[in-house]
GUFI-54188 format. One record per residue (C-alpha): residue number from 0; chain; x, y, z. Coordinates in steps of 0.1 Angstrom, whole numbers, plus 5000, padded with zeros to 4 digits. Last residue first. Layout:
N
- NUM_A_X_Y_Z
...
***
This chain:
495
- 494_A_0967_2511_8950
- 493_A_1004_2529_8957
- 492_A_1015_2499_8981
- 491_A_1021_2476_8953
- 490_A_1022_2443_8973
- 489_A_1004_2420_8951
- 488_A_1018_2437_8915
- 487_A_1046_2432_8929
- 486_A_1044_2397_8931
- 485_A_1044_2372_8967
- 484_A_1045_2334_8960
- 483_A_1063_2322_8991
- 482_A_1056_2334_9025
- 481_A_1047_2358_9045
- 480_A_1035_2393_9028
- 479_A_1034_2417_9052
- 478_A_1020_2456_9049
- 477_A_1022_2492_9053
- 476_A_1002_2512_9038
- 475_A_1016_2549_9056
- 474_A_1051_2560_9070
- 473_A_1059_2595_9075
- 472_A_1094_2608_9084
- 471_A_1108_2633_9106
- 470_A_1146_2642_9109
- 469_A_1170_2655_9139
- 468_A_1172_2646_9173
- 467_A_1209_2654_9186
- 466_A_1217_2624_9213
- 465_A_1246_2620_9192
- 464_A_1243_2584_9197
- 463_A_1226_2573_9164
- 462_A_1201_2597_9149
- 461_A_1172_2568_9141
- 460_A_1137_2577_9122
- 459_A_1115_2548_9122
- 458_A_1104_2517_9108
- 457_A_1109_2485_9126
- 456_A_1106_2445_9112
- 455_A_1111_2418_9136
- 454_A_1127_2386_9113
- 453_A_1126_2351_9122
- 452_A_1132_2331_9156
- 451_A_1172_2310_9153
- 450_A_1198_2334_9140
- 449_A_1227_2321_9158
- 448_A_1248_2336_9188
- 447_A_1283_2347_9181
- 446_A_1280_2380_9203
- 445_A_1282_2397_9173
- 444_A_1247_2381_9158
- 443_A_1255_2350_9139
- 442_A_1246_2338_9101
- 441_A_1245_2360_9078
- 440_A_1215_2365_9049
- 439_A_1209_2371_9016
- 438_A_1236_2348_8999
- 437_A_1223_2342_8958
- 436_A_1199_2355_8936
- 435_A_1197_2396_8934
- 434_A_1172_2416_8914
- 433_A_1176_2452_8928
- 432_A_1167_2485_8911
- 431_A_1134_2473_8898
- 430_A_1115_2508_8892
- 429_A_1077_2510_8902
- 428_A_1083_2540_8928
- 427_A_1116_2522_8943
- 426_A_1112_2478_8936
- 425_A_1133_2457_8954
- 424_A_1142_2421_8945
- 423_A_1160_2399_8971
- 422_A_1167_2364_8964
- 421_A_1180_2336_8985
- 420_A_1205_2306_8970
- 419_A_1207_2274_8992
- 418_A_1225_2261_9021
- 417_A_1197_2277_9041
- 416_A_1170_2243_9037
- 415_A_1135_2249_9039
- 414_A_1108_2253_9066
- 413_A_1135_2280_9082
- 412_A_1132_2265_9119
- 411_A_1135_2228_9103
- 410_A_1164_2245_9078
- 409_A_1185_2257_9109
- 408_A_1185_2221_9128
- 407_A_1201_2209_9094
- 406_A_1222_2236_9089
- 405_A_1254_2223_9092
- 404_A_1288_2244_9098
- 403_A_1302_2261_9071
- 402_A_1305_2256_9023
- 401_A_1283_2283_9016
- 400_A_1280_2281_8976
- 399_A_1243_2278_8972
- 398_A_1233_2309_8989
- 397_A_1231_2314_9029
- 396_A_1197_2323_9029
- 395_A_1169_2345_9035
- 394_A_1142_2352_9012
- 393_A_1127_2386_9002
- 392_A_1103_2405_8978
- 391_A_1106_2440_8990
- 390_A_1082_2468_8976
- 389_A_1087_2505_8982
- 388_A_1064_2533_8973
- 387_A_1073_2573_8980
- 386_A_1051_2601_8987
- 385_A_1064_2636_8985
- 384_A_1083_2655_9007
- 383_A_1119_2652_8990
- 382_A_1115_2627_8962
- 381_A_1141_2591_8963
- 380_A_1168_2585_8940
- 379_A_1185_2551_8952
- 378_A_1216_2539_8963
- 377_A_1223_2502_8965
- 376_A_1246_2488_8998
- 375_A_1262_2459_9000
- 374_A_1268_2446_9035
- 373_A_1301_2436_9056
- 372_A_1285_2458_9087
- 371_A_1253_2468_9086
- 370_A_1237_2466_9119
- 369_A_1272_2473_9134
- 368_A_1297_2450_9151
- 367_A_1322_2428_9148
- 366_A_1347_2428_9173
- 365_A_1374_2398_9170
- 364_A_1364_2388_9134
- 363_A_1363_2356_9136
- 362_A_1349_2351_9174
- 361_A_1329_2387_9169
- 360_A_1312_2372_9140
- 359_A_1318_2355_9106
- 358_A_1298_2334_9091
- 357_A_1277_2342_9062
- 356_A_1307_2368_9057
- 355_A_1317_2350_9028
- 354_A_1289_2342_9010
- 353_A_1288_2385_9005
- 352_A_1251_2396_8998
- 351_A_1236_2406_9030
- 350_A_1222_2435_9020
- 349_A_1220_2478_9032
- 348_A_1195_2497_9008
- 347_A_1210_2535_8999
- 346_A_1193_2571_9003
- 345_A_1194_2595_8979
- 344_A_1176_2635_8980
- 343_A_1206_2648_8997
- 342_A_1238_2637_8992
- 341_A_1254_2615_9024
- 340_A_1231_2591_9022
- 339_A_1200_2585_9045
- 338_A_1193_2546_9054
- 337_A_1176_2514_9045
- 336_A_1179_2484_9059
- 335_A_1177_2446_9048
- 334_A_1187_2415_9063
- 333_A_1196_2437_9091
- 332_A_1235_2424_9106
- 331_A_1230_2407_9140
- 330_A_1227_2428_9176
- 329_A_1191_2411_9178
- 328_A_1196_2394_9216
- 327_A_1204_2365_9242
- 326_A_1191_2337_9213
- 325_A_1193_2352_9178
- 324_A_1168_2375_9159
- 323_A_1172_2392_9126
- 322_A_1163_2425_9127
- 321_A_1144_2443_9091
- 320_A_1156_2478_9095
- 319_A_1143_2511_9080
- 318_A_1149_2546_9081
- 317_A_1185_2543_9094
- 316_A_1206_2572_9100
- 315_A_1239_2571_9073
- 314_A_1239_2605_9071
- 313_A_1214_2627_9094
- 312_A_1181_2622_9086
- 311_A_1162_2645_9063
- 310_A_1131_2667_9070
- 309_A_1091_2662_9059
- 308_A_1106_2628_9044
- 307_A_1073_2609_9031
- 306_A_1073_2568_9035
- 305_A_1052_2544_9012
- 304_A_1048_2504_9027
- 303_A_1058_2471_9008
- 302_A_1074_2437_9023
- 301_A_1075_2409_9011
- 300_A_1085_2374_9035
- 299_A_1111_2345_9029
- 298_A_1125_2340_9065
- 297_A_1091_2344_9082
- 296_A_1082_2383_9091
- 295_A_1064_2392_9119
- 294_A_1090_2385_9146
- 293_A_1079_2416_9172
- 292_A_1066_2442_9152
- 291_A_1080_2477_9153
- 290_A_1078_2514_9163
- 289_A_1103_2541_9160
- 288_A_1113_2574_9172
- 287_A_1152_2572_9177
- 286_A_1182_2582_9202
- 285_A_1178_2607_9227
- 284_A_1143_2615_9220
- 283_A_1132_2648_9217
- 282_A_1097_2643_9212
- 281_A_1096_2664_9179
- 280_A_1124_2642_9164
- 279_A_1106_2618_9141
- 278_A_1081_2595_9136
- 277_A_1044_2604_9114
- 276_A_1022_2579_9108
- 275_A_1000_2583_9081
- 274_A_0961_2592_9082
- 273_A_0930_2593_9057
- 272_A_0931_2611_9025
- 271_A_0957_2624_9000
- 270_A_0963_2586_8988
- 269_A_0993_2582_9009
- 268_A_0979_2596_9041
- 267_A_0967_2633_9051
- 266_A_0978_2660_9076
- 265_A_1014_2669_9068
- 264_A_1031_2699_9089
- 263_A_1020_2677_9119
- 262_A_1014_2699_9146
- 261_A_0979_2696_9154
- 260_A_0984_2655_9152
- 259_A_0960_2639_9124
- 258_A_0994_2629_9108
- 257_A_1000_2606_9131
- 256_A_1023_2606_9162
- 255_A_1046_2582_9177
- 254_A_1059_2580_9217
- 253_A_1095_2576_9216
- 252_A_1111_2538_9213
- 251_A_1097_2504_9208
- 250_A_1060_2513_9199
- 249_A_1045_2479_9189
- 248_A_1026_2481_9152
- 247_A_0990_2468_9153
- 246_A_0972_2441_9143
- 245_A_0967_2415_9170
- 244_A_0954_2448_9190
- 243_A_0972_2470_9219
- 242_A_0950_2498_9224
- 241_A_0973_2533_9204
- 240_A_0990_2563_9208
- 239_A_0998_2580_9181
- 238_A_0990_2619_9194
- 237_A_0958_2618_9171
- 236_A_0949_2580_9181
- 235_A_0955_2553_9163
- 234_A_0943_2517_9157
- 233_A_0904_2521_9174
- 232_A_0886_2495_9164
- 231_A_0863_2475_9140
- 230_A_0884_2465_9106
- 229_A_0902_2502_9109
- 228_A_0890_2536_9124
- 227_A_0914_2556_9133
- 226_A_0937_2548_9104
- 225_A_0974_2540_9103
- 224_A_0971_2519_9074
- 223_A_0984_2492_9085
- 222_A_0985_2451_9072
- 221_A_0999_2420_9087
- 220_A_1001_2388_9074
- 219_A_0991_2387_9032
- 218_A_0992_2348_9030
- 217_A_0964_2340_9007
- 216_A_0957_2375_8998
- 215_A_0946_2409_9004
- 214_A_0923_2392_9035
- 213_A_0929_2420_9058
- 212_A_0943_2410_9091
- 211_A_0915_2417_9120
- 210_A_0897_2391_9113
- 209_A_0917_2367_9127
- 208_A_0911_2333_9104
- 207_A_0949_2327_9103
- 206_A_0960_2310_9071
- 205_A_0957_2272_9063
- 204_A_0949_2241_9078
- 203_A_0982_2236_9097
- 202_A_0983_2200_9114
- 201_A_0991_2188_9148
- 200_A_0988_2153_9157
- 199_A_0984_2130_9190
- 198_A_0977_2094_9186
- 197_A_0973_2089_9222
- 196_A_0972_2108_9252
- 195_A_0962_2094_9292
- 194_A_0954_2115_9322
- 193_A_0961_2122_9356
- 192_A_0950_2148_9377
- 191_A_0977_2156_9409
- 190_A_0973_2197_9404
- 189_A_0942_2205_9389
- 188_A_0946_2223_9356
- 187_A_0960_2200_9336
- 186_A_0992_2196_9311
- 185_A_1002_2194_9277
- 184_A_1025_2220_9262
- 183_A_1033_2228_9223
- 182_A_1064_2251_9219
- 181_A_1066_2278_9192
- 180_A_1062_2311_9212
- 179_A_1023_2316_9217
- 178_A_1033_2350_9234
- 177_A_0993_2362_9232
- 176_A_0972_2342_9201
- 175_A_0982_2344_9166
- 174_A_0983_2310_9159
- 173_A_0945_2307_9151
- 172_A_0927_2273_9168
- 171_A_0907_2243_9161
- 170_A_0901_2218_9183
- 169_A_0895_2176_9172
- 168_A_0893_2154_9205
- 167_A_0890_2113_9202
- 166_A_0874_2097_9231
- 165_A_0888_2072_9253
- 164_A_0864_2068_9283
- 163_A_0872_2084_9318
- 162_A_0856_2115_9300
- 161_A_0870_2147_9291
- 160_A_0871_2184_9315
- 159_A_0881_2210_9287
- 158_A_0908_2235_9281
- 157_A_0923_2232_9238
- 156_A_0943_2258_9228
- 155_A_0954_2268_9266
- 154_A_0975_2300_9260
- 153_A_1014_2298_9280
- 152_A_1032_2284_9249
- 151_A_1007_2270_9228
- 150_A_0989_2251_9252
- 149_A_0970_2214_9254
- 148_A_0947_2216_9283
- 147_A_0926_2187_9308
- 146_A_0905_2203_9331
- 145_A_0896_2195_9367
- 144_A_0876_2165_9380
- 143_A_0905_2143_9392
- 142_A_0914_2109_9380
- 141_A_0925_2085_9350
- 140_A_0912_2110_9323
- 139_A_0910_2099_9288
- 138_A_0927_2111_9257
- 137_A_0928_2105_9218
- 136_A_0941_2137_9201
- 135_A_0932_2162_9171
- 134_A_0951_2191_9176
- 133_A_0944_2219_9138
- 132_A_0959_2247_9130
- 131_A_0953_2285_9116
- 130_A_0985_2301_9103
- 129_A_1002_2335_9107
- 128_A_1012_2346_9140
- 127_A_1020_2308_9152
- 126_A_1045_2305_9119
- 125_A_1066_2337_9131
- 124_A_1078_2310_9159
- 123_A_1096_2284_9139
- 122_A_1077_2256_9142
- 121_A_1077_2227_9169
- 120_A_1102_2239_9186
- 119_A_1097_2221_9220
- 118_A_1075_2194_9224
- 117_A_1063_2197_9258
- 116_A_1049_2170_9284
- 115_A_1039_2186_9322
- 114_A_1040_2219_9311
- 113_A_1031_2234_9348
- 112_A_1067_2243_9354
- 111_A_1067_2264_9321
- 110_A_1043_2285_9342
- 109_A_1008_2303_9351
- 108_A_0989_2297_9316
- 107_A_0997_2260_9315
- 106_A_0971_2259_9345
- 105_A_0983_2237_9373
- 104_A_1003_2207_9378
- 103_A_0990_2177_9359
- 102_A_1004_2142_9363
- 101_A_1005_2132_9319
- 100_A_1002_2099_9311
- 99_A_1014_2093_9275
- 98_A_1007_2060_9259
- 97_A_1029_2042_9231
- 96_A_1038_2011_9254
- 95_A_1053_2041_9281
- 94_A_1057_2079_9282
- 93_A_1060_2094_9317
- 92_A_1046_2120_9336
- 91_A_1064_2126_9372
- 90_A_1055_2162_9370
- 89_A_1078_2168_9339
- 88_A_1082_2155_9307
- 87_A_1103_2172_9278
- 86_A_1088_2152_9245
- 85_A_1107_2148_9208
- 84_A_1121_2113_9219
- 83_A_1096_2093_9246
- 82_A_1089_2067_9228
- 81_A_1066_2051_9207
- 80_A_1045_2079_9219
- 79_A_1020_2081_9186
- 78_A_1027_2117_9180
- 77_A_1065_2112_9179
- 76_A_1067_2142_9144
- 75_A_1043_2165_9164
- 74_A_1042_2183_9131
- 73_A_1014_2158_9117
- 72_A_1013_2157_9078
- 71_A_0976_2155_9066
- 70_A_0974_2179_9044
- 69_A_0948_2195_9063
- 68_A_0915_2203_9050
- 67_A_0894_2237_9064
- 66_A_0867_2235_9092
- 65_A_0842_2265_9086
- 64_A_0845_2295_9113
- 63_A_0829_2287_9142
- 62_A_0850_2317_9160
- 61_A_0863_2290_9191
- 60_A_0899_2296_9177
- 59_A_0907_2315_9207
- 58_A_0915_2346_9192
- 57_A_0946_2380_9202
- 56_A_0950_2403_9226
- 55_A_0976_2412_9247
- 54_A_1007_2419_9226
- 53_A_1039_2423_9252
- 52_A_1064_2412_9225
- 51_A_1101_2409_9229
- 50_A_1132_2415_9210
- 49_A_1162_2434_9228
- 48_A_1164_2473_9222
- 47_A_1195_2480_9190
- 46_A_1220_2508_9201
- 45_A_1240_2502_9169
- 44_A_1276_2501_9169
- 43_A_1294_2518_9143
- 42_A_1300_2513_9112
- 41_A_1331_2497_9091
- 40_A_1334_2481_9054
- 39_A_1305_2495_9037
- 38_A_1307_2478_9002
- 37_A_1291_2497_8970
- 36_A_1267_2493_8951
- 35_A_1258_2517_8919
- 34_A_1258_2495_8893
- 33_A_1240_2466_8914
- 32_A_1207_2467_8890
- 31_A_1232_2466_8860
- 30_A_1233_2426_8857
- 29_A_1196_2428_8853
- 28_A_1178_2391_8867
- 27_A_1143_2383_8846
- 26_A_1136_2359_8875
- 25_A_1114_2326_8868
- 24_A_1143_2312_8847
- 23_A_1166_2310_8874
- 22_A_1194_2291_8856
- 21_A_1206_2313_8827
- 20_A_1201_2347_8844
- 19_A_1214_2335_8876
- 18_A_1249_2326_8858
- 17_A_1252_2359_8852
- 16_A_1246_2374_8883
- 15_A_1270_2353_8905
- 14_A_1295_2362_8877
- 13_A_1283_2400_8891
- 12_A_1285_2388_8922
- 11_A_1325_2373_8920
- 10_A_1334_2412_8902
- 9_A_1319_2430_8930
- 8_A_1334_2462_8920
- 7_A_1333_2482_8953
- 6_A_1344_2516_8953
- 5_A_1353_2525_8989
- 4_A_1334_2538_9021
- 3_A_1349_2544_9056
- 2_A_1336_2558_9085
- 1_A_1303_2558_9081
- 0_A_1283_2574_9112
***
């Protein structure tokens, strides 16, 4: 629950505000968008699960789809072995007068053991769900008979036998394949094989070719409509259960329902037709009914999705939370949430805004804590059991005037640098009531670990630890924008 509230008159964002209007031309910027904001100061602790994805399905690249044009820059940045800087060898493989000989160990699949030459990091994580690369790779094999395999993570991109001659390899492959994670592996699958790389590069050429994201766009992610019968398989069932497919949401916490359910007081979608999801307090649940989607969002993403309140939250509940992710855990502030007010019939957005809390955790602070803790929060009219639309546009960062640690290793993970202004515009049933350019983002989770893996985006209906289930909420058209470029008009969840 909120503890404490005050009148905040951020005098420092509003200047912040002002001079945005003369220097970001591309965003008409309205000084009274933050009118109503004000600063939450204390919360409790959230009850947040740990991050991780147990999605089993996913492509192999092999759809002979038409090759697409790189840009030529190689994100294996020591492809050509110079040295050995960039790679983790194991096995006994070494790195010598610009060859890599890798000493095999078994599939890549089974263990990190059997990586005999990894390049760690290569991407930040979010970036395998979403784009479509290309390997392209001298090799030759010195002995054995069994495969050679380049992996993402534990999923062999590239599982062949070669020839004792060098030959050069081209494979294409979609990111979004099973716990890709964001390290590249080489290895074999016959323990003691030996083989030789050269000239080893890794290029994007463009956006994931899995058919089961719809196409809205050039980078349009993820996409739910909660339908039974969507791009070819089942997505839902009538109690919300669902087979696990590249597409569909993760259930984190008490078994969903859709609207097709005999006991859903609603029984259609958005657009009076098809099916919604419906989470809430008829399973009893201790704490929450929600779902998710393990590190789907990049640090600049959009968002947009329509939500129905059959029956309030209690104050303060969250409805929506975007998690950051740091190494050991999620306990960080939400880049953005949303959650029930105290009047009925408003609920208010939670944002990083403040410069000065970029970093400050439990070793500044001594106990910090709470999903939304230091934020800004925006109140909004929203109508009692009807539809209504949001659309986020979103990019994370420190702003322009964080002055703390370095962020070079950060801005490698982000694909630009933090030290920089973020924006955050939010649109409430086609009215702007945020257009913010500036800090968007913090720093540390509260056990002082550092963001590091992108965003995991969950929707449900939370009643903290009261262990007293009230409120039910429909979500329907909900969908991921990643990257750049991203309009309203793009995301509008109400066509």
């Amino acid at each position: 629950m909120l503890n404490i509230m005050k009148s905040y008159a951020p005098s420092s964002l509003v200047m912040l505000f002002v001079f945005s209007i003369l220097c970001f031309i591309s965003c008409s910027k309205d000084s009274d968008l933050f009118a109503e904001a004000i600063l939450l100061d204390e919360e409790e602790i959230e009850a947040i699960e740990e991050a991780g994805s147990d999605s089993t399905d996913g492509t192999d690249g092999s759809d002979g789809s038409e090759a697409k044009e790189g840009d030529g820059t190689n994100l294996v940045r020591n492809g050509t072995f110079e040295n050995d800087d960039e790679w983790v060898l194991r096995n006994g493989s070494t790195i010598d007068n610009g060859i890599l000989t890798i000493i095999a160990n078994g599939s890549v699949g089974s263990s990190r053991n059997n990586w005999s030459a990894e390049v760690q990091n290569v991407l930040s994580i979010q970036y395998y769900g979403t784009r479509r690369f290309r390997f392209t790779f001298d090799a030759r094999q010195i002995s054995g008979n069994g495969e050679f395999q380049i992996g993402q993570r534990n999923n062999a991109a590239f599982e062949q036998v070669i020839t004792s001659d060098w030959t050069t390899y081209t494979v294409e492959v979609d990111g979004n394949v099973p716990n890709a994670g964001n390290d590249i592996n080489i290895g074999g699958r016959d323990v003691g094989d030996v083989f030789e790389v050269d000239n080893f590069k890794m290029e994007i050429i463009g956006d994931t070719s899995n058919h089961n994201v719809p196409q809205k766009g050039g980078q349009f992610t993820f996409f739910t409509d909660f339908e039974f019968e969507t791009y070819g398989y089942d997505q839902w069932t009538s109690s919300g259960g669902q087979t696990r497919h590249a597409n569909d949401w993760e259930v984190d916490h008490g078994l969903p329902r859709t609207t097709a359910h005999p006991n859903s007081p609603l029984t259609t979608g958005r657009d009076g037709t098809g099916s919604a999801i419906w989470l809430g307090s008829y399973n009893n649940d201790q704490r929450r009914n929600e779902v998710g989607r393990d590190i789907a969002m990049d640090f600049e993403h959009a968002i947009s999705f329509s939500f129905y309140v059959q029956n309030e939250l209690p104050p303060s509940r969250l409805l929506l939370q975007n998690r950051n992710l740091a190494p050991g855990g999620s306990s960080t502030v939400n880049s953005i949430s949303i959650r029930q007010a105290d009047t009925p019939g408003k609920m208010f957005f939670s944002l990083c805004t403040d410069v000065n809390a970029v970093d400050q955790s439990a070793a500044t602070l001594g106990g910090w804590n709470g999903a939304g803790t230091g934020t800004t929060s925006v109140y909004f009219d929203y109508n009692y059991r009807a539809w209504n639309d949001v659309v986020i546009l979103y990019k994370g960062a420190f702003g322009a005037n964080y002055t703390g640690p370095s962020t070079s290793e950060l801005a490698e993970v982000f694909g630009y640098d933090p030290r920089s202004d973020g924006y955050i515009e939010i649109w409430v049933n086609g009215n702007k009531i945020v257009d913010h350019v500036g800090t968007t983002l913090y720093r540390y989770e509260r056990r002082g670990g550092e963001i590091r893996s992108g965003i995991t985006p969950k929707i449900g209906a939370y009643w903290g630890g009261a262990f007293d289930p009230q409120g039910d909420i429909y979500y329907d058209n909900y969908g991921i924008w990643n990257g750049p470029d991203a309009t309203f008009s793009i995301m509008d969840p109400s066509k």
